[in-house]
C-alpha positions as CSV (number, residue, x, y, z in Angstrom):
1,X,91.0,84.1,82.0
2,X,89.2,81.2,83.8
3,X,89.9,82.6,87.2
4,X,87.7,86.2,86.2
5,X,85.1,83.7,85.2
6,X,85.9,82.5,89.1
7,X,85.7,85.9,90.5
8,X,82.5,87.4,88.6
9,X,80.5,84.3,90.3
10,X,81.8,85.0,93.7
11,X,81.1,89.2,93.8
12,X,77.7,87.9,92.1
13,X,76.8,85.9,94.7
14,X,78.2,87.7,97.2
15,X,76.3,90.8,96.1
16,X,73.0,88.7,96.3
17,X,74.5,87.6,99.9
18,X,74.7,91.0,101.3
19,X,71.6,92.4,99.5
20,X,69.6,89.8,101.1
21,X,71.1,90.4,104.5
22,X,70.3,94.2,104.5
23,X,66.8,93.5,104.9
24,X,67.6,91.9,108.3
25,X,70.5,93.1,109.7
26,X,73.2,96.3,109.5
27,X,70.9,97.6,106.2
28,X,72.9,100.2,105.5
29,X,76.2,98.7,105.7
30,X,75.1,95.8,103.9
31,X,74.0,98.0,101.2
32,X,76.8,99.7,100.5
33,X,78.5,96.4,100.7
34,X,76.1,95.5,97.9
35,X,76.8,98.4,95.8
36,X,80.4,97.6,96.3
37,X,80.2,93.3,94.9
38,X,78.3,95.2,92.2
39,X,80.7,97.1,91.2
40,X,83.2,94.6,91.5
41,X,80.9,92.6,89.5
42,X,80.8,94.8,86.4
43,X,84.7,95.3,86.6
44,X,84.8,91.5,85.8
45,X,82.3,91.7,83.3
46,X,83.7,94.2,81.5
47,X,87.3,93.2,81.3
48,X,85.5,90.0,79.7
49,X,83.6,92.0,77.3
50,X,86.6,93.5,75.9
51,X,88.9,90.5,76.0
52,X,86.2,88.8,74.0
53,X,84.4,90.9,71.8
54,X,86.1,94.3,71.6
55,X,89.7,95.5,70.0
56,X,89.6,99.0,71.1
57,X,89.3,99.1,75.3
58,X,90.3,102.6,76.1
59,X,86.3,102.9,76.4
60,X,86.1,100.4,78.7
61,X,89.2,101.7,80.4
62,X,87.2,104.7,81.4
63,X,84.2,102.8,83.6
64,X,86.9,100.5,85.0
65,X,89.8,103.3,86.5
66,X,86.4,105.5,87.3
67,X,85.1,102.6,89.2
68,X,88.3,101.3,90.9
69,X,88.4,105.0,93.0
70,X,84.9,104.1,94.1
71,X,85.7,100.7,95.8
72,X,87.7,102.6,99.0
73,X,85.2,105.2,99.0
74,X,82.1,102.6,99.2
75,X,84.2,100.2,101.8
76,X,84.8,103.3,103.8
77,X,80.7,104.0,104.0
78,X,80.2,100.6,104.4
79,X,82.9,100.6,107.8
80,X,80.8,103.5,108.6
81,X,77.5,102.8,109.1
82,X,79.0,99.2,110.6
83,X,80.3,101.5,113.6
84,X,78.0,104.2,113.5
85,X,74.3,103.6,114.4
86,X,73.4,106.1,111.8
87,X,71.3,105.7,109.0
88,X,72.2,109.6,107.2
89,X,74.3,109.7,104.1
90,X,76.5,113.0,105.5
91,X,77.9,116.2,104.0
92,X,81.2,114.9,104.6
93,X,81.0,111.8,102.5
94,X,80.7,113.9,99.5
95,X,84.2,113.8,99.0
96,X,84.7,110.4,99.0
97,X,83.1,110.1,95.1
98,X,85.6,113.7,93.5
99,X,88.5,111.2,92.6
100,X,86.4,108.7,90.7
101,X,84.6,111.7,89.3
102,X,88.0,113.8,88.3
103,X,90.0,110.2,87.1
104,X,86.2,110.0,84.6
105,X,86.6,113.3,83.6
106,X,90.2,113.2,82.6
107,X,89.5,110.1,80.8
108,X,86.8,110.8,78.7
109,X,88.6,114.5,77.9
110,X,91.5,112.3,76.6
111,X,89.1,110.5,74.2
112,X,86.4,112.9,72.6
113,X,89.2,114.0,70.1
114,X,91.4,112.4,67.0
115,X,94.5,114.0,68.6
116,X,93.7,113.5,72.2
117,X,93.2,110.2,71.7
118,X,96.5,109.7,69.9
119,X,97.8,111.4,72.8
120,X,96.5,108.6,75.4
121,X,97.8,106.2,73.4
122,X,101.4,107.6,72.7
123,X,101.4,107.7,76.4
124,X,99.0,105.5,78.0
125,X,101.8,103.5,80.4
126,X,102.4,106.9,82.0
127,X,99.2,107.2,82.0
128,X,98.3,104.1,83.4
129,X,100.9,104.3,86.3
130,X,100.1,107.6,87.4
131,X,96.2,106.8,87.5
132,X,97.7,103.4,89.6
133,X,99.7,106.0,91.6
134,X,96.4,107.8,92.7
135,X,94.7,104.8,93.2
136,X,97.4,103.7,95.9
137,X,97.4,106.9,97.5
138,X,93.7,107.7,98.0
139,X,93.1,104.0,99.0
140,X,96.0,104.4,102.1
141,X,94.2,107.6,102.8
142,X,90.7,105.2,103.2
143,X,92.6,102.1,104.6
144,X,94.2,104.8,107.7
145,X,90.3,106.3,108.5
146,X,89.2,103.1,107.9
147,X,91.5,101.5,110.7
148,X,90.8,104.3,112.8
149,X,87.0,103.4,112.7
150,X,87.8,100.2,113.5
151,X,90.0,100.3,116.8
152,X,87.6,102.6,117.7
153,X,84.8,100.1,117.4
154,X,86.8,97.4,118.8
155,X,86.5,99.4,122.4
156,X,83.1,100.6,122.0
157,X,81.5,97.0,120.9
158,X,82.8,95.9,124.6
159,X,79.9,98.7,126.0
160,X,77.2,96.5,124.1
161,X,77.5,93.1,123.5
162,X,78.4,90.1,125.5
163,X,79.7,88.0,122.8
164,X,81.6,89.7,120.1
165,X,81.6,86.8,117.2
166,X,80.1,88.5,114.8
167,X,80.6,92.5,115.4
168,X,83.8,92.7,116.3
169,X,84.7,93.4,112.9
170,X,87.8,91.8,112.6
171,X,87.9,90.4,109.6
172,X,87.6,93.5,107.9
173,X,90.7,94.6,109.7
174,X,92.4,91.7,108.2
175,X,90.8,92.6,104.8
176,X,92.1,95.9,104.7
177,X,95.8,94.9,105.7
178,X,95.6,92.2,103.3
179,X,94.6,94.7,100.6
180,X,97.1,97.2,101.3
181,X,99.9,94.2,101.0
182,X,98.2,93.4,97.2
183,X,98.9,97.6,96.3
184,X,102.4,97.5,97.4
185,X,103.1,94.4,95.9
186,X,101.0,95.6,93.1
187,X,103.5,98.9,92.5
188,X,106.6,96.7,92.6
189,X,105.7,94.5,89.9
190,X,104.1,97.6,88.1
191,X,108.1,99.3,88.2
192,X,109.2,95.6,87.6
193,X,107.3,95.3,84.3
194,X,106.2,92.0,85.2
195,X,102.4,92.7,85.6
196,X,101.6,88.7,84.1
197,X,102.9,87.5,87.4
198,X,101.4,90.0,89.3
199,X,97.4,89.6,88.0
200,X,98.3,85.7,88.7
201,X,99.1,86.5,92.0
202,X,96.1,89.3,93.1
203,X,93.5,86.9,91.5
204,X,94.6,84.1,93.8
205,X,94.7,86.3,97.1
206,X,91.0,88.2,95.5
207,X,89.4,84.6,95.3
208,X,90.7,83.7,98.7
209,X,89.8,87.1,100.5
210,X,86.1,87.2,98.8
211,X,85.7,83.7,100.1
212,X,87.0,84.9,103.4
213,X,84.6,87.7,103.4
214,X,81.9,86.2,102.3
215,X,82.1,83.5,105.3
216,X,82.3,86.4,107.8
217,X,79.0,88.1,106.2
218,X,76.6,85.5,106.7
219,X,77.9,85.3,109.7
220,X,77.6,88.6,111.0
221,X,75.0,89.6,113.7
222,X,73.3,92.6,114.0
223,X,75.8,95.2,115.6
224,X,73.2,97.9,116.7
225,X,69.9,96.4,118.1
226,X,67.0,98.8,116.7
227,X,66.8,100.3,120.2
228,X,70.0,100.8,121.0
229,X,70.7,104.5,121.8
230,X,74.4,106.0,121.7
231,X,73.3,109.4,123.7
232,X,76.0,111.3,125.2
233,X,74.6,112.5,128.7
234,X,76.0,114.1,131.7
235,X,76.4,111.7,134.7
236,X,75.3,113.6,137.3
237,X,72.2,114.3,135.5
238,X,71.4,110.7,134.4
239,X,70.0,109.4,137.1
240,X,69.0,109.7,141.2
241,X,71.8,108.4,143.3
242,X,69.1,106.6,145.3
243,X,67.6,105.0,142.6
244,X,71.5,103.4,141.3
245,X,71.4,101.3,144.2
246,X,67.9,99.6,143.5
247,X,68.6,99.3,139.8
248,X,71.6,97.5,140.7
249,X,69.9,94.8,143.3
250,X,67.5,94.6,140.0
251,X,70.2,93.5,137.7
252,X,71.9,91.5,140.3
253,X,68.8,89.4,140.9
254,X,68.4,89.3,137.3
255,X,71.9,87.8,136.8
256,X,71.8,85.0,140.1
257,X,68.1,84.2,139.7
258,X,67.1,84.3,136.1
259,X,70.5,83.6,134.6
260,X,70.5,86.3,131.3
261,X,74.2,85.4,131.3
262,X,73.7,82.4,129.7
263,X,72.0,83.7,126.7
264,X,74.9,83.9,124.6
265,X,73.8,86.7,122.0
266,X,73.1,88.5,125.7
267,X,73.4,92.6,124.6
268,X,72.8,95.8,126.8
269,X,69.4,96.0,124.7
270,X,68.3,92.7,126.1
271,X,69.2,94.0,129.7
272,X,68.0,97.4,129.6
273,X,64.3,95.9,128.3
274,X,64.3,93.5,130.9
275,X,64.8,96.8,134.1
276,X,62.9,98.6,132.0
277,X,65.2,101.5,131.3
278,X,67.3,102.9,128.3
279,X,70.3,101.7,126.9
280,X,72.4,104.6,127.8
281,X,71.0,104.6,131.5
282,X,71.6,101.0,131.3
283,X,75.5,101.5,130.6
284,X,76.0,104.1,132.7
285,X,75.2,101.6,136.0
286,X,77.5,99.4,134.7
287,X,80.1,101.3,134.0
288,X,80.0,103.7,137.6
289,X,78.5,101.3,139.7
290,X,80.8,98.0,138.8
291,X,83.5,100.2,136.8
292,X,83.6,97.8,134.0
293,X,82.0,97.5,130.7
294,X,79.3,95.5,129.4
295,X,81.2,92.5,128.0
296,X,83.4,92.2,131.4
297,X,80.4,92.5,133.9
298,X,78.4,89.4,132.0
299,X,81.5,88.0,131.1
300,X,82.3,87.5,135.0
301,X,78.9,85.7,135.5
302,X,79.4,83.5,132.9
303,X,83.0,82.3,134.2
304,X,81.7,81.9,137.6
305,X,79.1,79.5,136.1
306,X,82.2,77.8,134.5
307,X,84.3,77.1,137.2
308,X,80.8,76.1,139.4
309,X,80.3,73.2,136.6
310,X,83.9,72.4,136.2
311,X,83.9,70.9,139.9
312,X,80.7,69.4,139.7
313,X,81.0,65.6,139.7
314,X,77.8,65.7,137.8
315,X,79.3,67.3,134.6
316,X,82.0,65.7,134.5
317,X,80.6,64.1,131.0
318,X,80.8,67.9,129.1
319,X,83.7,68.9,126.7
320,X,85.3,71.7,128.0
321,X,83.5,73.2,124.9
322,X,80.2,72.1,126.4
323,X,81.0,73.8,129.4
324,X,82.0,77.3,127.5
325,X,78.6,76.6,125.3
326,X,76.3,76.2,129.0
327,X,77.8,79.2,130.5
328,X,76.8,81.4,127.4
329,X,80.1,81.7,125.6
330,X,80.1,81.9,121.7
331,X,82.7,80.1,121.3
332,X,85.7,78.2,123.2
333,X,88.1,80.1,122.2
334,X,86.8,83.5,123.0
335,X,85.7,80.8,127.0
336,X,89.8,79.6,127.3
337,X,91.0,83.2,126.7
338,X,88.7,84.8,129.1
339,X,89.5,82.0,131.8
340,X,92.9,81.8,131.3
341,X,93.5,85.8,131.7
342,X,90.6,85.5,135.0
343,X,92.6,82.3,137.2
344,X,95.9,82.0,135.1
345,X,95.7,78.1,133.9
346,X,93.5,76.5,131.5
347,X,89.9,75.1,131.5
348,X,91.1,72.0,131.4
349,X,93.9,72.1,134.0
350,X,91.3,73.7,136.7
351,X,89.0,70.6,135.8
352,X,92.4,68.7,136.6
353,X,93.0,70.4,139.9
């Protein structure tokens, strides 16, 4: 009991967290993510209310199954509008709410008569499983869009940003696998019979993964600058040949004289404002004229930099995470990956060498 005390103060706070964050930064994402703490919120509360103060719980029963089927549905909107600079609620999302509304219906036919009732009791672990069942089934449905979203954005974040701390997503990957481990473990112990153990064990992993997400949340950065445009367009159409060539001395200058690189939140908005062109425009000369994308092309400044204060006698003072911090990295890991994969050794054996 103490540990859904536990877990209606984190989705509390957490739900506070994100609503706060929405005003700044991925609002619509963050506001589903809102709805979806709140929801978990009142799950908590409710199961409390009933232990507590309530004998009969089939009512209760009701807004909890009805609001377990809108968890997926609300973490697939959230996922979304996190790799979707879109701020419409579409036609297609309408779907995503008829299981929560059917498993509502179902439930409150089963209660509005003496002998329905009596039915739903006779046969509420049937019941009970099937509705868990369902649950699994439209949540893998979710979980495998959801994924899908994801790898998706994993490639396309690479046209945009510099440093992907912060938007890569991953740790909703990781959420989402993590969650899908907790329903199959959840539908052995469920056949088993030994649901105790079970709500032991998914209250320990919940506290641990809402802790987990709730790090990654503050520390998320805005994915889609307010300018950013994701226009389709046809290449030959975009721009004059004749004028790739100057744009490109542009951004060279920009990279050699002024140093962008080393802004470490660096994104294609930033760049395009600074020539003076669009976003899309913008990509497209990276991507034809240096056939890379985004992240690589700023990327190969900023190691460049690194190996240049690597053999200067001068630095010899900074922490190899120094050096990844003054070339514009985010973070040394993300600088000895990079570097290792670019000259084959280490930071620190090149310093060495």
């Amino acid at each position: 009991m103490e540990f859904n005390f536990i877990l209606t103060g984190l989705v509390l706070m957490l739900s506070f967290v994100t609503f706060s964050l929405s005003n700044r930064m991925n609002k619509y994402s963050n506001i589903y993510l809102t709805f979806l703490f709140s929801l978990l919120t009142l799950i908590f509360i409710l199961r409390l209310m009933a232990e507590y103060f309530f004998d009969e719980k089939y009512g209760f029963d009701i807004i909890i199954e009805s609001i377990k089927f809108l968890i997926p549905s609300l973490l697939y909107l959230c996922i979304y509008h996190f790799v979707n600079n879109s701020n419409h609620f579409l036609k297609k999302h309408y779907p995503l709410f008829i299981p929560s509304i059917i498993v509502a219906v179902i439930l409150i036919f089963l209660n509005i008569t003496e002998t329905n009732r009596s039915f739903l009791e006779s046969n509420y672990e049937i019941i009970d499983a099937f509705l868990l069942i369902t649950l699994i089934l439209f949540s893998v449905i979710t979980f495998y869009l959801e994924i899908k979203m994801l790898l998706r954005h994993k490639k396309n974040i690479l046209n945009i940003h510099s440093n992907i701390k912060g938007v890569s997503l991953n740790w909703i990957y990781n959420l989402i696998l993590t969650f899908s481990l907790i329903l199959i473990v959840h539908l052995f112990f469920e056949i088993s019979s030994e649901d105790n153990y079970f709500t032991y064990f998914f209250n320990f992993i919940l506290v641990i993964s809402l802790l987990y997400a709730g790090y990654h949340i503050v520390q998320q950065r805005d994915i889609y600058d307010t300018f950013y445009q994701n226009t389709k367009i046809q290449k030959e159409k975009i721009i004059d040949k004749s004028l790739v060539l100057e744009m490109a001395n542009k951004l060279q200058h920009l990279m050699e004289e002024e140093k962008l690189f080393l802004n470490k939140d660096l994104s294609l908005t930033i760049l395009s404002t600074k020539l003076n062109t669009t976003t899309h425009i913008m990509s497209y000369l990276i991507n034809t004229h240096y056939n890379v994308n985004f992240y690589s092309y700023i990327n190969k400044f900023r190691l460049d930099y690194s190996k240049s204060l690597l053999n200067n006698p001068n630095k010899k003072h900074l922490s190899i995470e120094g050096i990844a911090y003054e070339s514009g990295f985010g973070s040394k890991s993300t600088f000895n990956t990079l570097f290792k994969k670019d000259t084959g050794t280490t930071p620190s054996q090149y310093k060495m060498e």
